[in-house]
KEDOVEX-277427 format. One line per field, with one value per residue (C-alpha): residue number from 1; residue in three letters; x, y, z. Coordinates in Angstrom, 2 decimals. Layout:
# KEDOVEX-277427
i: NUM_...;
aa: ALA_...;
px: X_...;
py: Y_...;
pz: Z_...;
This chain:
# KEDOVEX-277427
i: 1_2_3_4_5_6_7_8_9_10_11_12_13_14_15_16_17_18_19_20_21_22_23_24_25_26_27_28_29_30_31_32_33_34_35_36_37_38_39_40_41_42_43_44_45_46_47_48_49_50_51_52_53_54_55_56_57_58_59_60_61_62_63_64_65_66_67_68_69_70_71_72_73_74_75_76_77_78_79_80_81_82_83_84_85_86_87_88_89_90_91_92_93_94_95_96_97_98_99_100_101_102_103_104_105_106_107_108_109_110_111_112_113_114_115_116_117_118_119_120_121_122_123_124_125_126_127_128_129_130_131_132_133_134_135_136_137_138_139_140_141_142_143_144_145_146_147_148_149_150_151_152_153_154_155_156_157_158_159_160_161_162_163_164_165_166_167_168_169_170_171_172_173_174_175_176_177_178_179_180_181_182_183_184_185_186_187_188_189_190_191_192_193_194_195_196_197_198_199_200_201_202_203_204_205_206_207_208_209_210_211_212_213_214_215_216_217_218_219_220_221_222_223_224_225_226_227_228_229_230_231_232_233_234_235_236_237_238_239_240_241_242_243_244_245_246_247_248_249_250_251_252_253_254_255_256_257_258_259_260_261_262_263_264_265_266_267_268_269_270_271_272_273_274_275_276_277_278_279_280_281_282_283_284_285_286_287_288_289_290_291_292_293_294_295_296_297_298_299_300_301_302_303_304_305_306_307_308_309_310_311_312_313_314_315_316_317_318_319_320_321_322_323_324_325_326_327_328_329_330_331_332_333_334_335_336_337_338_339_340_341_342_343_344_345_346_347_348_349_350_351_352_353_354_355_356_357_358_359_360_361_362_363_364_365_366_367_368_369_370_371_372_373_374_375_376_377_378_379_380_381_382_383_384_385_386_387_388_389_390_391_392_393_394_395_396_397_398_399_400_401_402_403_404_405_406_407_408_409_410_411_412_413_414_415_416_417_418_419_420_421_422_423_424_425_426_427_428_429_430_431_432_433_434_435_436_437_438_439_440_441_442_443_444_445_446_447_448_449_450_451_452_453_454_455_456_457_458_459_460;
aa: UNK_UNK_UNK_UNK_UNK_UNK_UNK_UNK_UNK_UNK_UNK_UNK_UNK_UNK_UNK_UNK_UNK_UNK_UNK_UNK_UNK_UNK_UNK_UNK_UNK_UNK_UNK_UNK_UNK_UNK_UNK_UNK_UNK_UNK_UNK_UNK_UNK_UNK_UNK_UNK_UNK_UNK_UNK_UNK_UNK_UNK_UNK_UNK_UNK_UNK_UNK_UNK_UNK_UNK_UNK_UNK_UNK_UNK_UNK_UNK_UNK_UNK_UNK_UNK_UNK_UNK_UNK_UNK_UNK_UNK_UNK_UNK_UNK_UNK_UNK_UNK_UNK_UNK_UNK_UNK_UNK_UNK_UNK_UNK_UNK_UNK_UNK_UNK_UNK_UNK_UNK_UNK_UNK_UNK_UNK_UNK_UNK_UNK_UNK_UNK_UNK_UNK_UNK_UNK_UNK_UNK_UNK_UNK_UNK_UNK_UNK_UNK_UNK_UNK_UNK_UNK_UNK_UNK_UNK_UNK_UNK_UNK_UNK_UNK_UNK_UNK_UNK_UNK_UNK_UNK_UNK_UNK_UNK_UNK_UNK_UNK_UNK_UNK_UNK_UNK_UNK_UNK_UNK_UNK_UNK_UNK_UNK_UNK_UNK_UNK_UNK_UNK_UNK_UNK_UNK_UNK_UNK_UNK_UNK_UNK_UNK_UNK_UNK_UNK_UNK_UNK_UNK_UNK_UNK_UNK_UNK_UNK_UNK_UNK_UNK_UNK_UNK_UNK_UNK_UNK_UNK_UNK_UNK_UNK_UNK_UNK_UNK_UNK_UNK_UNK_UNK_UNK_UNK_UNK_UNK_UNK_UNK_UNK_UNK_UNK_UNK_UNK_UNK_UNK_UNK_UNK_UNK_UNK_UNK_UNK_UNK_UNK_UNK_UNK_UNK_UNK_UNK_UNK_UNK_UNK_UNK_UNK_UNK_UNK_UNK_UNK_UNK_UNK_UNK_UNK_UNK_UNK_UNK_UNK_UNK_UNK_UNK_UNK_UNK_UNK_UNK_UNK_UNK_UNK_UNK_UNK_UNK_UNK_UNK_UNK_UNK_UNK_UNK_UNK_UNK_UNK_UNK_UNK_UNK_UNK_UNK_UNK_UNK_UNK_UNK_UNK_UNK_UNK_UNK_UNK_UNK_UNK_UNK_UNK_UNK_UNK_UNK_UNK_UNK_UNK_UNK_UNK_UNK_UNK_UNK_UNK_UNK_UNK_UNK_UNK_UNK_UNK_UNK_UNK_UNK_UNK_UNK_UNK_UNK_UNK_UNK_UNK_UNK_UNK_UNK_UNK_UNK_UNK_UNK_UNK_UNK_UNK_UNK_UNK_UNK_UNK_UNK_UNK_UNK_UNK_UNK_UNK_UNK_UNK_UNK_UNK_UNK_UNK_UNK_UNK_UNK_UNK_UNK_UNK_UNK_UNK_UNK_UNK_UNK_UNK_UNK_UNK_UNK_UNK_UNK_UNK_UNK_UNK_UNK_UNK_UNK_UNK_UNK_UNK_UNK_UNK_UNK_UNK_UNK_UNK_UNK_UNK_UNK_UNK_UNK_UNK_UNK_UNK_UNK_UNK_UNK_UNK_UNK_UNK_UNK_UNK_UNK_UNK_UNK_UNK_UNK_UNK_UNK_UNK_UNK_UNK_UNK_UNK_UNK_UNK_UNK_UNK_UNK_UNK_UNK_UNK_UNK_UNK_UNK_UNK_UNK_UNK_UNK_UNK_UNK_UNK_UNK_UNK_UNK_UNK_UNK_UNK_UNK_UNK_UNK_UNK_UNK_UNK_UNK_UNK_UNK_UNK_UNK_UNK_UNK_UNK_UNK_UNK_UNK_UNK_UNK_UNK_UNK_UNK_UNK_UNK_UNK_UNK_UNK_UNK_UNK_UNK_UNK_UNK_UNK_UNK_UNK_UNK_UNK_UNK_UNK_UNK_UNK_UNK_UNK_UNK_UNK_UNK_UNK_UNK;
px: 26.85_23.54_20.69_17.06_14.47_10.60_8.78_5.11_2.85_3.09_1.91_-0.82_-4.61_-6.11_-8.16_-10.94_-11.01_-11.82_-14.56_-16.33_-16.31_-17.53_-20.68_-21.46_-21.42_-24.15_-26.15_-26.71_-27.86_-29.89_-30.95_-32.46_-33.74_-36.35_-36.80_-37.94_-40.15_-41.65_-42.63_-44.19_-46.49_-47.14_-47.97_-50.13_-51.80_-52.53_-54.00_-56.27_-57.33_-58.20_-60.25_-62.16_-63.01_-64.17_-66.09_-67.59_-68.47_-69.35_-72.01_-73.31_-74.01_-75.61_-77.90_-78.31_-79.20_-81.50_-83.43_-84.01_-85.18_-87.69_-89.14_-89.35_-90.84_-93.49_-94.16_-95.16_-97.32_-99.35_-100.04_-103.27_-103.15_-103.21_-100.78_-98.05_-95.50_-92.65_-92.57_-91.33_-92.00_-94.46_-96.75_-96.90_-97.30_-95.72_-92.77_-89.00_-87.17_-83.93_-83.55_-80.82_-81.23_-79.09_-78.10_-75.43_-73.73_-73.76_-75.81_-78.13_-79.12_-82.57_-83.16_-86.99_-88.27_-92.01_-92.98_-95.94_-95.72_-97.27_-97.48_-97.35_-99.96_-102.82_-100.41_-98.36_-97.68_-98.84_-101.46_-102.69_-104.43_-105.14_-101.51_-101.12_-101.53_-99.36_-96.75_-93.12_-91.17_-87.47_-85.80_-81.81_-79.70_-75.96_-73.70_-70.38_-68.39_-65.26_-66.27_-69.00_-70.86_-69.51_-72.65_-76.01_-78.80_-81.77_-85.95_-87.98_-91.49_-95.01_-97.75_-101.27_-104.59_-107.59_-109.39_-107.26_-106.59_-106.64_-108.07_-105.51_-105.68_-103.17_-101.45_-97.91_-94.71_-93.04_-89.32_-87.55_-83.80_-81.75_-77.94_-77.13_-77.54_-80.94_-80.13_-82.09_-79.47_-80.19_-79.42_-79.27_-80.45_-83.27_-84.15_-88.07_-88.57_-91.73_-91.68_-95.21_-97.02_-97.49_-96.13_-92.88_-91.48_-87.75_-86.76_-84.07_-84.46_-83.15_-84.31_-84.93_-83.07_-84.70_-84.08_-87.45_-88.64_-93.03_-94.22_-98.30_-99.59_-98.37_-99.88_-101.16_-99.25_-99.38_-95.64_-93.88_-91.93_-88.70_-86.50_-82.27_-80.80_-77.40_-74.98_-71.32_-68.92_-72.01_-73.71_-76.24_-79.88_-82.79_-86.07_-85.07_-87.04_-88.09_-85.76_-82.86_-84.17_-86.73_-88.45_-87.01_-87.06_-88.02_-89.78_-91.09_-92.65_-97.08_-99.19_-102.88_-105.32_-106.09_-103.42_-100.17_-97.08_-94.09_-91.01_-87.65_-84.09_-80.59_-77.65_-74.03_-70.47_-68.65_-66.18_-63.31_-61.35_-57.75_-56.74_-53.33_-52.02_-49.05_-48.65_-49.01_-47.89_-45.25_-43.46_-43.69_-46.33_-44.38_-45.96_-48.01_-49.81_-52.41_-54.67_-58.56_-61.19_-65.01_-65.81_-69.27_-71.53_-74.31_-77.35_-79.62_-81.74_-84.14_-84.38_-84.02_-86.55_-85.32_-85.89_-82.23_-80.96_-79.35_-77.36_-76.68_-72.90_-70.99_-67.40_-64.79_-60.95_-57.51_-54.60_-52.74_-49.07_-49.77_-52.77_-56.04_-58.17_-61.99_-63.61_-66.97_-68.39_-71.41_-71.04_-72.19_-70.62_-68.12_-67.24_-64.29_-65.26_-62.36_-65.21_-63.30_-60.09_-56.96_-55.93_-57.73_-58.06_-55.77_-56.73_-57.54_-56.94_-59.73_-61.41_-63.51_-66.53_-65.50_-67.14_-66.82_-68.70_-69.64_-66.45_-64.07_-60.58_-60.18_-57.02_-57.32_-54.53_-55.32_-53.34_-53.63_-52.18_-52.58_-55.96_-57.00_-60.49_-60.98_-59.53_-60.98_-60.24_-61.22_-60.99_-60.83_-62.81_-63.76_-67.16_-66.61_-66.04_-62.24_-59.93_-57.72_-53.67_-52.73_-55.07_-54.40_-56.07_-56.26_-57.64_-58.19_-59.09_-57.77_-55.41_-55.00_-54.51_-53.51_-52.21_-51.82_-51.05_-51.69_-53.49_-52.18_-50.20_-51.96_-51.09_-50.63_-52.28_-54.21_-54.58_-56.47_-57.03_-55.57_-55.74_-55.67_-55.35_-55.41_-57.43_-58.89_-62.78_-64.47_-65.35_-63.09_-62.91_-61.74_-60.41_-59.82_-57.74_-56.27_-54.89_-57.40_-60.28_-62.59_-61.78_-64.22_-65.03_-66.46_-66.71_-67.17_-68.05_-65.57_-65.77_-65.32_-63.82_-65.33_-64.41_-65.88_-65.57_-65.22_-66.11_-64.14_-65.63_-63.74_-62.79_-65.30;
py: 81.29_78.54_80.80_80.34_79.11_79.77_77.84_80.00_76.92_74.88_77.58_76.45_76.89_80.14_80.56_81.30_77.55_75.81_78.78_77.86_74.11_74.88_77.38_74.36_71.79_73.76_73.83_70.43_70.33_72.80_71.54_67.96_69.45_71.51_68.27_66.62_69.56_69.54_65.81_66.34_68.78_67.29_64.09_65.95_67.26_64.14_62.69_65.78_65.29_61.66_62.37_65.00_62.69_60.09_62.58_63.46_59.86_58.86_61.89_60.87_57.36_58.51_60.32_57.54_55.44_58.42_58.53_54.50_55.07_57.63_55.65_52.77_54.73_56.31_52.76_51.72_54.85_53.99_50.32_49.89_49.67_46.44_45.09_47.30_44.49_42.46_38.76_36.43_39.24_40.79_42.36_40.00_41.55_41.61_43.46_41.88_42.31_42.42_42.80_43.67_46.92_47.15_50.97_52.08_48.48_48.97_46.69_48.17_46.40_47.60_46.39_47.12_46.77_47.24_46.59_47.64_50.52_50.30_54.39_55.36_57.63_55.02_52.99_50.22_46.18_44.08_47.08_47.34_44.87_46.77_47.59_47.78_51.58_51.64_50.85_52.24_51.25_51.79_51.69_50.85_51.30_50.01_49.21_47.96_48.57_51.30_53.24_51.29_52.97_53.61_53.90_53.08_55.77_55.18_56.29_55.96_56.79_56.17_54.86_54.98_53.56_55.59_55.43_55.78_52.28_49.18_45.74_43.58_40.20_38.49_38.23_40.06_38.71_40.20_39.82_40.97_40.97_41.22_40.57_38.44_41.82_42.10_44.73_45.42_44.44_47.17_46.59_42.68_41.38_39.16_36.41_35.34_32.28_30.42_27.38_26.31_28.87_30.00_32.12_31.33_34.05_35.10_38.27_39.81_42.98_44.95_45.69_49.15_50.78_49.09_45.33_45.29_44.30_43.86_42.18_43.40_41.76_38.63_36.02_33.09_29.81_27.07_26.32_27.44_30.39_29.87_33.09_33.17_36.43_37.40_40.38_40.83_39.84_38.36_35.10_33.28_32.52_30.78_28.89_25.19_22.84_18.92_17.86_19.17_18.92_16.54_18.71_22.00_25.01_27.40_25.89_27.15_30.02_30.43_33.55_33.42_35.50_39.04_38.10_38.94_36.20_37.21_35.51_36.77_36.08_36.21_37.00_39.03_39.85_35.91_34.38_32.53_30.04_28.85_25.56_24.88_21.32_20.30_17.15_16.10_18.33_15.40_15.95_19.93_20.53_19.78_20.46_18.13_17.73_16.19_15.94_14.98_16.55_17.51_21.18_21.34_24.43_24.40_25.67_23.34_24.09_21.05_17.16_14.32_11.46_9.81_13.07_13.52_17.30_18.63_21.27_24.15_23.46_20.69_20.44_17.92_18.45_17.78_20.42_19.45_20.55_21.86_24.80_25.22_27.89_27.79_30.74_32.24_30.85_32.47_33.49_30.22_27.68_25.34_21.66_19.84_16.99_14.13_10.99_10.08_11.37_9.53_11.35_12.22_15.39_16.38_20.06_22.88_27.02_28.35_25.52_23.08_24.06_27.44_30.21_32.47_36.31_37.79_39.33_37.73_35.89_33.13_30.91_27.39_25.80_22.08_19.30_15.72_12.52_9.01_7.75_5.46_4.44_5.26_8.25_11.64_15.15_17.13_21.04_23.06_26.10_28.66_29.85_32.36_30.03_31.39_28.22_27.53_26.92_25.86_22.96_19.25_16.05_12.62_9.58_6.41_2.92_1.01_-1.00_-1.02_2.82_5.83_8.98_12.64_15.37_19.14_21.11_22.85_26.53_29.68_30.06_26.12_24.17_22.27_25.21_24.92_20.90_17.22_14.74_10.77_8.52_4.17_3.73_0.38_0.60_0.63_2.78_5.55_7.73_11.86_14.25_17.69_20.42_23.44_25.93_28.25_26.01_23.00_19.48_18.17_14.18_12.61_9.26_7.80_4.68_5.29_2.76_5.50_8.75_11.35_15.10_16.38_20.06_20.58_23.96_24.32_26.33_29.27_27.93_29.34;
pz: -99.02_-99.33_-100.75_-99.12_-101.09_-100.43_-102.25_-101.94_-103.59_-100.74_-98.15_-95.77_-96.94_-96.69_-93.57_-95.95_-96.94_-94.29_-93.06_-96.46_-95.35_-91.98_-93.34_-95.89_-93.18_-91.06_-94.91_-95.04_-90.78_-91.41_-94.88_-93.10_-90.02_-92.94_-94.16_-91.30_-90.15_-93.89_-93.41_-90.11_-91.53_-94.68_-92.51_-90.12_-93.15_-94.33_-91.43_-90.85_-94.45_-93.76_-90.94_-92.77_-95.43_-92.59_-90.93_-94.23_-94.98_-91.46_-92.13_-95.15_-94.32_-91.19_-92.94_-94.83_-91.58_-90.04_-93.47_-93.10_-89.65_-90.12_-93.30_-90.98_-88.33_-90.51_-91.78_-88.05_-87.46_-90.63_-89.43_-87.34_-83.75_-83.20_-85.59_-84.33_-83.23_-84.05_-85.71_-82.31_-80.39_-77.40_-78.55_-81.77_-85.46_-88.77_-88.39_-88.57_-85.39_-87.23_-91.23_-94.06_-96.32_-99.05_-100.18_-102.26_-101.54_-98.46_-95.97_-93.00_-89.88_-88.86_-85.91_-84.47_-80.87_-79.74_-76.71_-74.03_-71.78_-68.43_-67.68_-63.82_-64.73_-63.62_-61.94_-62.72_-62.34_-59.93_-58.80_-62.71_-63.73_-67.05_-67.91_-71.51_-71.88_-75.16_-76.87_-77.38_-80.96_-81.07_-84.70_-84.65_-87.34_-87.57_-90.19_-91.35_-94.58_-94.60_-91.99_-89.56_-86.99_-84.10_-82.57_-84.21_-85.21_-83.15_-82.82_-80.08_-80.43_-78.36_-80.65_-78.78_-78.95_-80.12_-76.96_-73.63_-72.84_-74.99_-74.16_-75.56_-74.93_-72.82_-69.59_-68.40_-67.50_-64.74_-64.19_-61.67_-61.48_-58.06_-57.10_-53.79_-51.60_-52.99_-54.59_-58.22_-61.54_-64.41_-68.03_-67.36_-70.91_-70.59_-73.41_-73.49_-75.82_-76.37_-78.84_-77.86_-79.60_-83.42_-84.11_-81.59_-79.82_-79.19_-77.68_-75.77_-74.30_-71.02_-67.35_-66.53_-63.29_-60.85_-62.29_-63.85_-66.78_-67.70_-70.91_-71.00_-73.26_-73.18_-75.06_-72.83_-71.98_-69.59_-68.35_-71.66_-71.14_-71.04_-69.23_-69.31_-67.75_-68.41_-67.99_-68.98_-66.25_-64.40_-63.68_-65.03_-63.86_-66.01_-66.12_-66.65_-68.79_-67.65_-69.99_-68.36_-64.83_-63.90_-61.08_-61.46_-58.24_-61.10_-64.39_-67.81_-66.55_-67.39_-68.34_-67.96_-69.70_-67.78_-65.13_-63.83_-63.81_-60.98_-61.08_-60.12_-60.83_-58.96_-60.58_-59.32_-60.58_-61.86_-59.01_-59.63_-57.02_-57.86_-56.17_-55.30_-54.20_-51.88_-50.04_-46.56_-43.10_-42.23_-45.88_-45.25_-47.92_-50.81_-54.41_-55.83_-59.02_-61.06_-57.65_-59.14_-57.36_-57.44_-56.76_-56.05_-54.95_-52.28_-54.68_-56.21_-59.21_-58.65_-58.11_-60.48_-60.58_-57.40_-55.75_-55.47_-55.52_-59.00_-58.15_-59.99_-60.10_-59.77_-61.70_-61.93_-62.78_-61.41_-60.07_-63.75_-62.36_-58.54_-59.51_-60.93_-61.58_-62.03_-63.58_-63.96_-60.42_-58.72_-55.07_-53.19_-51.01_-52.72_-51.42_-52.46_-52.94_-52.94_-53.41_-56.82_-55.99_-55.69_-52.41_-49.47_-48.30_-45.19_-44.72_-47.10_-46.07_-45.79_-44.13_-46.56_-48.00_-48.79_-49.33_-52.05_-52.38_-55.66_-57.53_-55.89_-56.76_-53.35_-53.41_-51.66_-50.28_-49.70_-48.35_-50.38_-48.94_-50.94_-50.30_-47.56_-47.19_-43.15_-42.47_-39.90_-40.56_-38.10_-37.60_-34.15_-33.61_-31.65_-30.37_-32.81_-35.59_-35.99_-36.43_-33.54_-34.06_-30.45_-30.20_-29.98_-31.19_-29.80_-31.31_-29.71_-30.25_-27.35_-27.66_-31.24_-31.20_-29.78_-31.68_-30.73_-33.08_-33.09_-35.64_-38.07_-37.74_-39.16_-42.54_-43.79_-45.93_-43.03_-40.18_-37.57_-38.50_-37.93_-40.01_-39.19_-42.39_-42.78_-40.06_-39.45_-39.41_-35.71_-33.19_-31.71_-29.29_-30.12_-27.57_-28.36_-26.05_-25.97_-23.10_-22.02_-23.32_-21.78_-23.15_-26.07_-26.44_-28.86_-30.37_-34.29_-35.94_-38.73_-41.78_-44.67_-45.09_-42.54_-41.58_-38.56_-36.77_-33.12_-30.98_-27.90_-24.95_-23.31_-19.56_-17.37;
């Protein structure tokens, strides 16, 4: 009989085994989720530590900067009265407007502002003729390095005259600075330079809240003042010199002795316009580039020497492949011009010259056909001045010619307008009409290009 054999070495592992294997596996989870909280805090740690030892610096050095400005500060108070002021500035003196201190290696910009207070107390500008009750210094302090200031360490203080008032010599400049509501501009920097007198002055400085800025003291000058106002995001408005315009609107401004010199200043939030170009109504306004125009705005900043206007903007480019946007405009009223153009103009949405409002992005469509040297465009409107859709043209010069078309739908390139290109030159005859409205006439010598706008009359 076959005897059973059990061989007991090759029994299955112990349950024990594989619970050891199991416990270890959770020991090493375990193991590098410690890990990764250990490196979290030792890396918050670190950073903590780093801004502590920035804060720490950033303190030191600003004390640093504070102990600069007060020794500057006490430096002013010890000058006399009048030579408290700034080299290039109003009121004039000895002092540095800007200068470099070197301090443990490390360089400080001192920056130092004096100027004249005009106190309500007695009144102010245009009303006071005797306005230069004292003067206000402001020390600033910034640096760079490893840890630059994030903001600088300033001083203001009043430094007056022994008696109440002083008699300093001089006129004042008075600037005032207004948006296109009429509405005052504050913190619009304002740049005084005078290269007429010795020494020269250059200053920049701010308007106050309610787009002011007064200069007592100001020394005096016959047309040789030159004034630029600026603003981030805003336009630009100046003085202009001969030299740039022959007869200017608003020249080098003068300051006489004992008297007060107004002049004011526009500026608002920069425009842009973005032209796009298609073709012609008949081709369905297909894309079209490279398209050379003139955009030119409606303000003029003076006349040349043939008493010809200069205006204040006037820009040429092209469409490049179909668009093209101009920046940085002022709110005005912009004509395309299409003088030196390749193309004439068929229609533009909105209706040529447009006109653009302060802060404000305006897309123009406009319709460009090859040039022809007689052509009309002419636009429909209402009483109301709204463009008219439903509106039909006819242009006449019998017999040679006879052609109807209507305007253009809302929404295209050319709405509200017709356009009749490679006309021969004469006389002809235009008749305008429209459902619910009374028939216009009118008649042209046309020889060049010419663009015309027609009001139709509600039917009585």
């Amino acid at each position: 009989m076959p005897k059973l054999l059990i061989n007991v070495n090759k029994s299955p592992k112990p349950i024990q085994y594989f619970c050891s294997n199991l416990v270890s596996g959770f020991t090493l989870v375990e193991t590098l989720v410690a890990l990764g909280v250990l490196g979290i805090f030792f890396a918050s740690v670190a950073i903590i530590l780093q801004l502590v030892l920035q804060n720490v610096a950033e303190s030191r050095i600003r004390s640093v900067a504070l102990s600069l400005a007060q020794e500057k500060m006490e430096n002013v108070r010890n000058l006399p009265y009048n030579q408290v002021g700034t080299q290039g500035g109003i009121p004039q003196g000895a002092l540095l407007q800007s200068e470099i201190k070197n301090i443990n290696s490390l360089d400080f910009t001192v920056k130092t502002s004096i100027i004249y207070i005009d106190d309500p107390f007695d009144g102010v500008a245009p009303n006071d003729l005797l306005n230069t009750d004292y003067k206000r210094v402001r020390i600033e302090i910034d640096w760079q390095g490893a840890y630059p200031s994030r903001y600088p360490v300033a001083l203001v203080a009043n430094v007056a005259p022994k008696g109440i008032e002083t008699l300093a010599g001089g006129g004042t400049l008075y600037i005032q600075v207004f948006n296109s509501s009429g509405i005052p501009v504050s913190n619009a920097t304002v740049a005084v330079d005078n290269t007429s007198i010795n020494p020269n002055i250059h200053i920049q400085t701010l308007t106050n809240a309610n787009g002011i800025l007064s200069l007592p003291g100001t020394p005096p000058c016959i047309a040789c003042y030159q004034v630029t106002i600026t603003k981030p995001n805003y336009t630009t408005d100046k003085t202009y010199l001969s030299s740039e315009v022959a007869n200017p609107l608003q020249p080098s401004a003068t300051v006489l002795e004992g008297k007060i010199t107004q002049i004011s200043f526009a500026i608002d939030q920069a425009s842009q316009i973005t032209v796009n170009s298609l073709g012609s109504r008949e081709s369905e306004f297909p894309p079209i580039s490279n398209v050379q125009f003139t955009l030119k705005g409606s303000k003029i900043i003076g006349y040349d020497t043939f008493d010809e206007p200069v205006y204040k903007y006037s820009f040429s480019t092209n469409t490049g492949g179909g668009t093209v946007s101009i920046p940085d405009l002022e709110w005005d009223s912009y004509k395309l011009d299409f003088s030196n153009s390749a193309y004439n103009l068929a229609g533009s949405n909105p209706l040529n010259p447009v006109v653009l409002l302060p802060a404000t992005k305006l897309t123009v469509a406009i319709s460009a056909v090859p040039k022809s040297n007689t052509s009309l465009l002419v636009a429909v409107k209402k009483t109301g001045g709204e463009l008219i859709a439903s509106a039909s043209a006819r242009l006449t010069k019998l017999p040679e010619f006879d052609s109807t078309k209507p305007v253009g739908a809302s929404g295209a390139a050319d709405f509200g307008q017709a356009f009749f290109g490679e006309l021969i030159p004469g006389t002809y005859d235009l008749n305008i009409f429209s459902d619910g409205y009374q028939t216009a006439t009118a008649s042209y010598s046309l020889t060049t290009i010419h663009q015309e706008t027609i009001t139709l009359n509600p039917n009585p």
